[in-house]
Structures are given as structure tokens and as C-alpha cells.
C-alpha positions in Angstrom: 38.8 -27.6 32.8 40.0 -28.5 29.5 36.3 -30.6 28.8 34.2 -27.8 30.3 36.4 -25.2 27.1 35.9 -27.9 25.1 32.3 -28.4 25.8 31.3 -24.8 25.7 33.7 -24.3 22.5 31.3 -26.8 21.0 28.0 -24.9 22.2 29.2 -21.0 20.9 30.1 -23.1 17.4 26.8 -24.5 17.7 25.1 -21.1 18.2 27.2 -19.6 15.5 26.6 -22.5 12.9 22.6 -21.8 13.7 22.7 -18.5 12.9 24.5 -18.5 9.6 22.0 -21.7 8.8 18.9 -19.6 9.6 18.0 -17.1 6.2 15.3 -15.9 8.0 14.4 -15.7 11.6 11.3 -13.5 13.8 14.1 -11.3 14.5 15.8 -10.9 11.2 12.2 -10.0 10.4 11.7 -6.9 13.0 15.0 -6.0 12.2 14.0 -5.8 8.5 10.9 -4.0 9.7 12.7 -1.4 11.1 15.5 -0.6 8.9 14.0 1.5 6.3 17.3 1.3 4.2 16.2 -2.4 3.6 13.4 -1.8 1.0 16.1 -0.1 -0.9 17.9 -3.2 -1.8 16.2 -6.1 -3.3 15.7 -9.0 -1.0 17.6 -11.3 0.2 16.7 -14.4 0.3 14.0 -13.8 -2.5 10.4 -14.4 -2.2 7.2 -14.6 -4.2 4.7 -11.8 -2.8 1.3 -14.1 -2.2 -2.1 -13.3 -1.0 -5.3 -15.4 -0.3 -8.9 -14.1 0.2 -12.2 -14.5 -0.4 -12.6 -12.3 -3.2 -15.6 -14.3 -5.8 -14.8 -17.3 -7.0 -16.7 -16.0 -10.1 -13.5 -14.2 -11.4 -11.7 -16.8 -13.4 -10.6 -14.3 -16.2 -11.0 -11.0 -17.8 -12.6 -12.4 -21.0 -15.2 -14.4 -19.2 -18.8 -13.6 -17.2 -17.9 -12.5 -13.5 -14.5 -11.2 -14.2 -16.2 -8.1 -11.8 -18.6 -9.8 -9.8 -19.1 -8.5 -6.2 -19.9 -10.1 -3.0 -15.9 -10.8 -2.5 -17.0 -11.9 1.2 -18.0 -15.6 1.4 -15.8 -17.8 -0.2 -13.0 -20.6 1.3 -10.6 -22.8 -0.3 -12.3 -26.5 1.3 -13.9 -27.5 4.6 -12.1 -30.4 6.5 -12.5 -31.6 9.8 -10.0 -31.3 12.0 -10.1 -33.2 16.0 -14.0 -33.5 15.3 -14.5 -30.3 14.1 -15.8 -28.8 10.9 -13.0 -25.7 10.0 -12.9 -23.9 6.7 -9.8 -23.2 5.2 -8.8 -19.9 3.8 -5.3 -20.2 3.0 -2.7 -22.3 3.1 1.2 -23.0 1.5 3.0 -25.4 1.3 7.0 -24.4 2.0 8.7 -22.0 3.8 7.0 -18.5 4.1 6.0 -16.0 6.5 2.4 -14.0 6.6 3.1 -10.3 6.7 -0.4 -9.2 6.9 -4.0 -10.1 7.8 -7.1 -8.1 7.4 -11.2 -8.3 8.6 -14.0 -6.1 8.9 -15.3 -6.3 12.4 -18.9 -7.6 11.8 -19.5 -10.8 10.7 -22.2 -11.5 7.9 -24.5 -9.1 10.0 -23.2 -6.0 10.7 -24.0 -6.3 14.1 -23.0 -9.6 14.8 -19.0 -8.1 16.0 -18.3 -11.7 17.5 -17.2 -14.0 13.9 -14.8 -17.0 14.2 -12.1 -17.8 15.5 -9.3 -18.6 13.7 -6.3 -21.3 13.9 -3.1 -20.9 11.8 -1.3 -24.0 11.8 2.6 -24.1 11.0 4.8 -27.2 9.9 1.9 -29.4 9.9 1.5 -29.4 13.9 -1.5 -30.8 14.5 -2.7 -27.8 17.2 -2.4 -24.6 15.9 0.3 -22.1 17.1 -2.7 -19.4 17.5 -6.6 -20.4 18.5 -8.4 -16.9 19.5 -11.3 -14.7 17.9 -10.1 -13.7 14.6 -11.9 -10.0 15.0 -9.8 -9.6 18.6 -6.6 -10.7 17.2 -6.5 -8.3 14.4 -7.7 -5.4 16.4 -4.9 -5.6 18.6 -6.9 -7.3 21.7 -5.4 -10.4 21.3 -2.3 -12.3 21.6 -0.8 -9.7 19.0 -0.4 -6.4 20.6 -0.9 -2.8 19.4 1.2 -1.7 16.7 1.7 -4.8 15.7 -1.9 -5.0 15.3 -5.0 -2.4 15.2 -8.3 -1.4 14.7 -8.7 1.4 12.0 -12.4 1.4 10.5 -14.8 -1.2 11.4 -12.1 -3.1 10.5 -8.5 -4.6 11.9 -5.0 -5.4 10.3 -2.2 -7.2 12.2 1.0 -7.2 9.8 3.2 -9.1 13.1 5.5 -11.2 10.5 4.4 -15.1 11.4 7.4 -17.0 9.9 7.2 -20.9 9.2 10.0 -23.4 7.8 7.9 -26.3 6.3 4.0 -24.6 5.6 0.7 -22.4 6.9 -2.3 -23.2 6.8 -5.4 -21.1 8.6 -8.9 -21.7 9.3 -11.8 -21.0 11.0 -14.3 -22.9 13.2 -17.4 -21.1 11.3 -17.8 -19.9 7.6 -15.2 -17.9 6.2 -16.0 -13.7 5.8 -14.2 -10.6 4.5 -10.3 -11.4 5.0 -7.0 -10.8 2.8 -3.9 -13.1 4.0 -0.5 -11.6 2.6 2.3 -13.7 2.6 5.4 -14.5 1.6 6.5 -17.8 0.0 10.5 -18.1 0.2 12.3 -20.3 -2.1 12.6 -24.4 -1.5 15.6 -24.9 1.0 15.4 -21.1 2.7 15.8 -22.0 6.3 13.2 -20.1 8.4 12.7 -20.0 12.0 9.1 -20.9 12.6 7.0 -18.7 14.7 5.8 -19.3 18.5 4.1 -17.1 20.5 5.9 -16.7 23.2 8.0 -14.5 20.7 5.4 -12.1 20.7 5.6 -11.1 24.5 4.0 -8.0 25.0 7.4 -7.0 27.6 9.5 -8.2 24.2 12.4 -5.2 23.8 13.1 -6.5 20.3 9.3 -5.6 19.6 9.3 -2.4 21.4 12.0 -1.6 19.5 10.0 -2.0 16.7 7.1 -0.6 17.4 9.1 2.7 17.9 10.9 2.5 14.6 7.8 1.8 12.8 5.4 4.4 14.6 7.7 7.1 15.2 9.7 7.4 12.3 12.6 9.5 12.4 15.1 10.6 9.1 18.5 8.3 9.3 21.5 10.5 10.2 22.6 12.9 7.4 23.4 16.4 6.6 20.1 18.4 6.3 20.0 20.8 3.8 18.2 24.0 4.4 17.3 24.8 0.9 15.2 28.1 2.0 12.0 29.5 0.5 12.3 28.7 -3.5 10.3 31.4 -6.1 9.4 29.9 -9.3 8.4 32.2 -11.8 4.9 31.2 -14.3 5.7 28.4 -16.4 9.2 27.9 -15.4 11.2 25.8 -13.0 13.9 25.2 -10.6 16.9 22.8 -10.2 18.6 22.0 -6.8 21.8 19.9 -7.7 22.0 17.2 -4.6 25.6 16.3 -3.3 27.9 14.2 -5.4 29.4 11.0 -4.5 27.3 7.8 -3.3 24.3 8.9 -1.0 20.6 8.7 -0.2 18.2 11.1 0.2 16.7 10.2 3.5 13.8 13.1 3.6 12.4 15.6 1.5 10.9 18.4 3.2 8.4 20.9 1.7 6.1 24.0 2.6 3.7 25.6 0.1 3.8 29.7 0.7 -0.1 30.4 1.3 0.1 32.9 -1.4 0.7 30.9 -4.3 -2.8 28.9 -3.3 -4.1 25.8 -3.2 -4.1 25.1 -7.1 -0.8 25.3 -6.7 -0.6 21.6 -5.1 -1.5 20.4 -8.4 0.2 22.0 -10.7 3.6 22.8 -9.2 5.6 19.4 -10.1 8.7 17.6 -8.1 10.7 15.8 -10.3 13.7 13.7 -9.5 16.6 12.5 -11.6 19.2 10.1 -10.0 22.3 9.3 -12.1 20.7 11.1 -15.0 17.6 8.8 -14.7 14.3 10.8 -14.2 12.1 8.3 -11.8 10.1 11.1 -10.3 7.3 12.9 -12.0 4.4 13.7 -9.7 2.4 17.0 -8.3 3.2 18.2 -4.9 -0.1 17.7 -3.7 -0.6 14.3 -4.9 2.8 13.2 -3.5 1.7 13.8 0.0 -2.4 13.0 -0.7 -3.7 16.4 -0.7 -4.1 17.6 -3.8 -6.3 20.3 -3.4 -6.2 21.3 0.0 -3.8 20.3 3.4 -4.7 16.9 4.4 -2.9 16.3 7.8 -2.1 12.7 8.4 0.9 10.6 9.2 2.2 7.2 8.2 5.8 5.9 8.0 6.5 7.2 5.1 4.3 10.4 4.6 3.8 13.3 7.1 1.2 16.3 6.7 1.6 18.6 9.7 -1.5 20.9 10.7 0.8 23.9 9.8 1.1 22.8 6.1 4.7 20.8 6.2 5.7 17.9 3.9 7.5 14.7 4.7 8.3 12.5 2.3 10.8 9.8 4.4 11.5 7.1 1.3 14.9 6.2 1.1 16.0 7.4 -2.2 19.5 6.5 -2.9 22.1 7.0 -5.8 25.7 6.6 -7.2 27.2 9.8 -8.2 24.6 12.2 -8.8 21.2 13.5 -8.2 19.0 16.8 -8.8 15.3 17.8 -7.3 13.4 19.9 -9.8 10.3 22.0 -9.1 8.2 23.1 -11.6 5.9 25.8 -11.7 2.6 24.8 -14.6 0.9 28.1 -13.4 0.7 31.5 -15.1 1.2 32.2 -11.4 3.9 32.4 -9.4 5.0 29.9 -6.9 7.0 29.8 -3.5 8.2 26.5 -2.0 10.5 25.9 0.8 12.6 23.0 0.6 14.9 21.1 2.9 16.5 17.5 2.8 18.2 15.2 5.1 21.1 13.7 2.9 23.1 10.8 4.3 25.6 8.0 3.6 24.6 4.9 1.7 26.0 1.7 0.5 25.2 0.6 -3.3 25.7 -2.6 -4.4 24.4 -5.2 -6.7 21.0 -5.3 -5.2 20.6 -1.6 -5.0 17.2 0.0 -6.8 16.3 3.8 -7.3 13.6 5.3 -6.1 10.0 6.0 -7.9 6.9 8.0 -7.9 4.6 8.2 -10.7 0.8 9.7 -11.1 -1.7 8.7 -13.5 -4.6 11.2 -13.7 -7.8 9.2 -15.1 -10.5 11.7 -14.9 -13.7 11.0 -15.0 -15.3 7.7 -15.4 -19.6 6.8 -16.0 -21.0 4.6 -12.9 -23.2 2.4 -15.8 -19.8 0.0 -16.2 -16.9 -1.7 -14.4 -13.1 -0.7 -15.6 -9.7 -2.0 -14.4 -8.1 1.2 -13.8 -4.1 1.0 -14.2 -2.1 2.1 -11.4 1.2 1.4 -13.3 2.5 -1.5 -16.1 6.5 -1.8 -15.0 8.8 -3.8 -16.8 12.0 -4.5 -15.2 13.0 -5.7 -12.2 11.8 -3.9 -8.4 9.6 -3.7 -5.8 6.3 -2.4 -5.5 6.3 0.1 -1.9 3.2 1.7 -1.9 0.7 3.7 -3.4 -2.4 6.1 -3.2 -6.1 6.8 -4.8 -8.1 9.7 -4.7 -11.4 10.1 -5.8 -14.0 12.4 -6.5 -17.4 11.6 -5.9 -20.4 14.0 -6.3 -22.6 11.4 -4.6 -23.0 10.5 -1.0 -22.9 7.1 -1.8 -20.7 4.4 -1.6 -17.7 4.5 -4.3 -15.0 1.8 -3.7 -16.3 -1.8 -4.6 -13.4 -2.9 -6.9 -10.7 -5.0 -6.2 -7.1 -4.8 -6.7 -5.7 -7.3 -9.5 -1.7 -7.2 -8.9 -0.1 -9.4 -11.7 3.7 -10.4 -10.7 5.6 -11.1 -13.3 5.3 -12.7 -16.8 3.6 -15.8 -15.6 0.8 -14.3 -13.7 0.2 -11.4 -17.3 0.0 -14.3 -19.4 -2.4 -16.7 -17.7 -4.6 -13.2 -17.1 -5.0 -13.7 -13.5 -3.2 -11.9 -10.9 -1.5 -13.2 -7.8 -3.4 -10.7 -5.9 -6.8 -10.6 -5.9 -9.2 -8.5 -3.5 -12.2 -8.1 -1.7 -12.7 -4.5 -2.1 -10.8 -1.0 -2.2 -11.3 -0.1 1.8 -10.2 -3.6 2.2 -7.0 -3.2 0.5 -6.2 0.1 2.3 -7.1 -1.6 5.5 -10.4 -0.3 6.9 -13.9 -1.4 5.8 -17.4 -0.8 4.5 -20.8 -2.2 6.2 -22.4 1.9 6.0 -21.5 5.0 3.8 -18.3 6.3 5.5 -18.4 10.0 7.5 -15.5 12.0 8.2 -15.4 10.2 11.3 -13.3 6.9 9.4 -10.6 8.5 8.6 -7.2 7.3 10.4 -3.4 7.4 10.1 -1.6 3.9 11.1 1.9 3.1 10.2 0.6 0.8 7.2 -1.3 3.9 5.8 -3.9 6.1 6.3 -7.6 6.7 4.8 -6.4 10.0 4.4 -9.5 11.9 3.7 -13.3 10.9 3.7 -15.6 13.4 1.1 -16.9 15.6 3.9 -17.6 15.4 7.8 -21.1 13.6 6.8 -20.4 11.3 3.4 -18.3 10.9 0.6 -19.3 13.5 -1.6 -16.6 15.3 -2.5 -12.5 14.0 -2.6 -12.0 10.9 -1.1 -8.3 9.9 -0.7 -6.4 6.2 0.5 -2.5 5.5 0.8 -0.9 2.2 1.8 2.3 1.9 3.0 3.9 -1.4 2.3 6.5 -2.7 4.7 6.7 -6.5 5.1 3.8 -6.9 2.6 6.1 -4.8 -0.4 6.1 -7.0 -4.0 8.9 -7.9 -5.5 9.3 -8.6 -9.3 11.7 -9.3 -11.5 10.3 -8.6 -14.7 7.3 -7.6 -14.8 4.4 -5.8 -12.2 1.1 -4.9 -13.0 -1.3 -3.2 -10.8 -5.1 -2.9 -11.4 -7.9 -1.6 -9.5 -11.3 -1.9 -10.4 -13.7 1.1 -10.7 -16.7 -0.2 -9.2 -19.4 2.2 -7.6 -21.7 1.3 -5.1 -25.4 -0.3 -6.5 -26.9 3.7 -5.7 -24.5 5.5 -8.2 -24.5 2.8 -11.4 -26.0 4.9 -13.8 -23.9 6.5 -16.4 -24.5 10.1 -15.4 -23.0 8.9 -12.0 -19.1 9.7 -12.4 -16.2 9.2 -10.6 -13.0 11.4 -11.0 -9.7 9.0 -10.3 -6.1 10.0 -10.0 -3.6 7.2 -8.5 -0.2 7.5 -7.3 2.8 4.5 -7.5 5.5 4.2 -4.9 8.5 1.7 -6.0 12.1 1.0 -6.4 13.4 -0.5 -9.4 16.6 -1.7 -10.8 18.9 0.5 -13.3 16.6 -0.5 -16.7 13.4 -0.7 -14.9 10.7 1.3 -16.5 6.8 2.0 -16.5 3.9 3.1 -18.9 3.4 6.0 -16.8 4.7 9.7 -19.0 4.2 13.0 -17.6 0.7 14.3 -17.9 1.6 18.1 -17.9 -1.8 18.8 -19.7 -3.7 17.1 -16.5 -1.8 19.0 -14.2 -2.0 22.2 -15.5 -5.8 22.0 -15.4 -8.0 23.6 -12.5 -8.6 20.8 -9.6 -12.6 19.7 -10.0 -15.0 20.8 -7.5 -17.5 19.1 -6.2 -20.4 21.8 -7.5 -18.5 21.1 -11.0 -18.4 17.7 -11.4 -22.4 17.8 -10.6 -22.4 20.2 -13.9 -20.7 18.3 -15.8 -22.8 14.8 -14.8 -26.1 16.7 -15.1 -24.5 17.7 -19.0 -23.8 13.8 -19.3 -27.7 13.1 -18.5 -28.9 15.5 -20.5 -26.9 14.9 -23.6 -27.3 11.0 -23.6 -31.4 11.3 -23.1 -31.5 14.0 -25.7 -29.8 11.9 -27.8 -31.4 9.0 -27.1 -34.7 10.6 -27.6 -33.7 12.0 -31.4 -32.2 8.4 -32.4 -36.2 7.5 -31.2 -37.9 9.5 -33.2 -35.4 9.4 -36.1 
């Protein structure tokens, strides 16, 4: 009796000496998943925010030729032959890590060849590869990784099941590479991870129904809801709701626009937050939930539009002692809001960020020239959680060829090439291209949403993307900088073709963070752009430039 205690006193120590060895584990990362107070703190262990793709190997810099080039679908890091077989790699790391995310259209080179490679991911060095299936079937969730773990959206599929390896990662496929984005995460030298196996990803798994239920059915963490009734905000004026003292979070905001004050009203009627007498909230209503000028219904796992013109906004926004929400009213109308919030418990400590939201109106831009539009320049420490573009096209053509360029930190601003670099703006919010998109594309997944398409036939009119970042978020610690390029499809290049951009910045930062982005009161105050005036105004463009161009001729 007293060997058997003995020997089983040895096996529990065992158990408990493994888990306090393991950092990070399959189901530390589900629980991670889940828990949508853990974005609030910044990680633990730390890890650099990585991503490989086959955006064109022309880029090399922003002062050189090809900085914008296109055709972001055909390039590999090396071919090597692996058991006899030609496979081309498209990314691999060397160290501990996990891949949050994985993204392909679902045609390959033709757009109606559907079948493309398959793909191996290798972990640890193993010589066979812990997954060997069709890459387009294991992203669209008809694989080995299961619905919601991963999906189709638009012509396209994303898995973002967490993949964790202890030693490296490399994938491949057994034909030429196409369209993907890897994102991963590379955890310090010495981080002990528990490497992935797919029996861990058993479709009868609890832990991943869990999940899956956190993650697709989102509902606010326990608090006191606050009923703040129906606000009335006089013309040019605003109102202050003071939130509870004490340590807390704000675990969901909860709004309804009043028909009457209309649909300008989405624009111009402001939410402003200030936690511990920093203001890190400065955004429209409209913009805040993606509809800007009208009710867009769609849900993600953060954002909720409801059919009958309700609100969520489900960010974990926490603080130390105090906190106020502040509408304001930029009309010469005025305005009635409802409001309500869930208000619970938190625990602040060292690693404890606040909560932001920023809009940067751009306006219109000519289709004759490539930009790198600035999402945000943040300098501080943080996390980068999400964000959303909306665009206005007055074309039926195709509008979103740039690329993202995320720069993380000093080292990636001063060598003027970012850690993140993309294939395409559909690609980054998860869906893809191959034909103009109808109304038909649009979708809502827990990642985000392509929350609007122009109109039922094309894009004409406002076109609207969000991403939600869950395993995939960016951490910094001094410095983020997020680009996207404006980049028009090759029928709307001329430079009376324009493109009306406004982008909006989820994050959580520490106490000093800060960004480059002000209030834009003027912006918002202004009447939100139809799609019969932006034609005006690009028809004015043409014929301004050609008369001009036709007096410096015969001058």
C-alpha cells in the first residue's frame, strides 16, 4: 500500500510539475479564445504577431519600383523535395509559435479550377506532417478542422483553430503556391508550448464545443445592466452619463437611434469615452457599429446590428476608478438615443490596457494613383483588436486591391517594411475576389463580417469590412502602424474615378499609449455622400482637369 501512495504521489506531482512547465498548451489556447476579458490584459507569455503570404515579391520598400505592385497570388518562400516529392514552402519559423489563422480563395489560378493543393504543415521538424488534406477543404471547414473553427465566407475560407508547436512550423504544398495569408504567433526562446495533434481537434471534443459557443454566441459577462432610457440631445450640444466608481469594466454598450432624429444622425451624433480621465473614444455612432448611413444588420463577436435597429458593442472596456460615456449631438437637429450597459467586476493589474476606438475620415481619393492610407500611427504600448473600412464607390467595379502593411514596432518603422504584408483588402477581411462582388457576398462569421456590399447587383455605392481579431490580435510595445493601400481595380484607374474612405481602429493600450488620430468634428458634421453625388462631384473632377489641360495646350 505504502508503494502504490508513493507511486501515485509521484504521478499527481508529475501531472502538476507539467502543467506549471507548460506556458502554453491547445487548451490554454481555447480557453484564451473564449475568455473575452483576456484581450484586456496584455499577454502572457509575450509573442511577436507574424504573418506569411504571397503578397509580390516586388515590394521591397516604399522608396523603390513595385512598392504597390499587384498580382500578390503566386509567390513561395523555396521549393524542396520532400520523400521524392517536389513541395513549395510558404511559411515557416523556426521556435516556439502557434498559427492562429489561415486564409484561401477557393479557386486555384483558374477560377474554376476549386480543387488547388494540398497542404502539409510540419511541426518540430517531424518528418510527416501533422495535417496532409486539400488546403481549400480544410479551410472551409470540410476537413479535419470543423465548423467554427473553420468556414467558408466568400469564395473564400479561414480556419483560425490555434495550431501550437514547441520547436518550429513549417507548411507546404504539393503544387504551386496561390492566394494565402498564414498568421502566427512566434513566442519567445524557452516558452514551453504543447505541440499540436489532431486528435485534439475531435469533432465530439467538449473543450471545443465549449468554444465554439463562446465564440459564436457571445453573451455580455455578468454585471449590473444599466437601463439608461431614451437620451434627448439638443442641436449642437451633448450628454454625459457618469459610469459607476470603483474598479470595473464595461462589458456592453447598448444603443437605439430614435427614427426621428434620421439617418444623418449615425454620422454625426458622437460616442465618446473617457476612462480615468483619459478620453480613448472618439467615433460616430454609425461608424462604431459599420453603418454609417443606414442600419446594416450583421453580427460578429464583438459587434451586433439587430434588424430592429439595436447596437452591441461587446469590447471589454475596463477601468480603475472612474469612467463617463458622452454623446454628442453635431446636428442643428435634435437627437434621441437610448442607451443601456452591462457593468461588471474586473481585476486591474500590471498588465491591464484601456480600451480604444478611433475614426479617420479620408474622403475622397483619384483612381489614377496608389496611396497607403493610415488606419492609425500608435505610440505606446497595446494591442491592435480590430478594425473596419468603408468605402464609397460610384463604380460597379472592383475597388479593394491594396494590401495591408502593419509595422510592429520600432524595428519593423525603421527598416520601412512591415511584419504584415497582404495579398489584398477582401483577403485581409477574410473573403475573396475572382468577379465583382453582388450583395449576395456579404456574411457575418465570428472573425468579422463583409458587412455590406454597394448594392444587391455591384459595388456601386458603400461598401463596408470589419475584422475581429481574436487569436490573430497584435501586440506592440512601442510602436503600431497600420496601412492599407488604396488600390482600385484596373476599370476605375483614371483620376476622375474616386473612392470615398473612412476607417475605424479597435485596440487597447497601456496608460501612456497614444495615436495620431484627433477628433474630426468638421468630417462628421458634414452630410453622408451619396452615390448620385459622388458621380457629381467625379464628373466636376473630369471636367475641370480636361479643361484645364486643354487651356495649358493652347497657352
Amino acid at each position: 500500500m505504502r508503494i502504490t501512495v508513493f507511486l501515485l504521489f509521484l504521478l499527481l506531482s508529475g501531472m502538476v510539475i507539467s502543467a506549471q512547465t507548460t506556458d502554453v498548451s491547445f487548451s490554454s489556447l481555447l480557453q484564451e479564445m473564449g475568455d473575452k476579458t483576456a484581450e484586456t490584459y496584455f499577454p502572457l507569455p509575450e509573442y511577436q504577431s507574424l504573418q506569411a503570404s504571397s503578397y509580390n515579391r516586388e515590394s521591397v520598400s516604399p522608396d523603390k519600383p513595385g512598392w504597390f505592385a499587384d498580382s500578390d497570388g503566386v509567390a513561395w518562400i523555396r521549393e524542396e523535395t520532400n520523400a521524392g516529392k517536389k513541395e513549395y514552402v510558404i511559411m515557416e519559423h523556426d521556435g516556439p509559435g502557434c498559427i492562429t489563422r489561415m486564409w484561401t480563395p477557393f479557386f486555384y489560378y483558374n477560377f474554376d479550377n476549386r480543387t488547388g493543393p494540398k497542404v502539409k504543415i510540419y511541426l518540430d521538424g517531424a518528418k510527416e506532417p501533422v495535417i496532409d488534406e486539400n488546403f481549400i477543404t480544410l479551410l472551409s471547414g470540410k476537413g479535419s478542422i470543423h465548423p467554427p473553427f473553420a468556414t467558408f465566407t466568400a469564395r473564400a475560407g479561414v480556419s483560425f483553430l490555434p495550431i501550437p508547436f514547441a520547436k518550429s512550423c513549417k507548411i507546404t504544398f504539393d503544387d504551386k503556391a496561390f492566394y494565402n495569408i498564414i498568421n502566427y504567433r512566434g513566442y519567445p526562446k524557452g516558452t514551453i508550448v504543447e505541440t499540436f495533434s489532431k486528435d485534439l481537434c475531435s469533432k465530439d471534443s467538449p473543450e471545443l464545443k465549449n468554444t465554439s459557443e463562446l465564440i459564436e454566441s457571445p453573451t455580455p459577462l455578468k454585471g449590473e445592466w444599466i437601463n439608461a432610457g431614451e437620451k434627448v440631445i439638443k442641436p449642437n450640444d451633448s450628454l454625459t452619463i457618469e459610469l459607476p466608481q470603483g474598479t470595473h469594466a464595461v462589458n456592453s454598450l447598448t444603443f437605439r437611434l430614435n427614427p426621428t432624429s434620421g439617418l444623418q444622425s449615425l454620422r454625426s451624433t458622437i460616442v465618446k469615452m473617457t476612462f480615468d480621465g483619459k478620453q480613448t473614444v472618439w467615433i460616430p455612432l454609425g461608424d462604431l457599429f459599420c453603418s454609417p448611413d443606414t442600419i446594416n444588420p450583421f453580427a460578429t463577436r464583438n459587434l451586433k446590428v439587430s434588424k430592429n435597429g439595436e447596437m452591441s458593442c461587446n469590447w471589454i472596456m475596463p477601468y480603475v476608478s472612474t469612467a463617463q460615456l458622452t454623446l454628442i449631438n453635431l446636428r442643428e437637429k435634435e437627437v434621441s438615443v437610448s442607451v443601456g450597459l452591462n457593468i461588471g467586476e474586473y481585476t486591474w493589474n500590471n498588465r491591464s490596457m484601456y480600451f480604444h476606438a478611433n475614426w479617420n475620415d479620408i474622403g475622397p481619393l483619384p483612381g489614377d494613383r496608389f496611396y497607403d492610407m493610415n488606419f492609425i500611427n500608435i505610440k505606446g504600448k497595446g494591442v491592435l483588436a480590430g478594425d473596419a473600412l468603408t468605402v464609397l464607390s460610384p463604380d460597379k467595379g472592383w475597388w479593394g486591391e491594396g494590401d495591408e502593411k502593419i509595422y510592429i514596432d520600432e524595428a519593423d518603422v525603421s527598416r520601412k517594411f512591415p511584419s504584415h504584408f497582404g495579398t489584398g483588402t477582401e483577403d485581409y477581411y477574410g473573403w475573396a475576389g475572382g468577379v465583382n462582388p453582388t450583395g449576395a457576398d456579404q456574411f457575418s462569421k465570428p472573425f468579422g463580417s463583409n458587412v455590406r456590399i454597394g448594392n444587391r447587383l455591384n459595388p456601386q455605392g458603400y461598401n463596408i469590412c470589419m475584422r475581429n481579431r481574436i487569436l490573430d490580435n497584435i501586440p506592440f510595445t512601442t510602436r503600431l502602424v497600420f496601412d492599407m493601400e488604396a488600390s482600385p481595380g484596373t476599370d476605375i484607374r483614371n483620376y476622375w474615378n474616386l473612392l470615398s474612405y473612412s476607417m475605424v481602429t479597435f485596440w487597447y493600450g497601456m496608460g501612456d499609449a497614444a495615436s495620431n488620430r484627433t477628433p474630426q468634428r468638421e468630417q462628421a458634421k458634414q452630410q453622408m455622400m451619396s452615390v448620385p453625388e459622388i458621380e457629381r462631384l467625379q464628373q466636376m473632377v473630369r471636367d475641370s482637369i480636361l479643361i484645364f489641360n486643354h487651356r495649358r495646350l493652347v497657352n
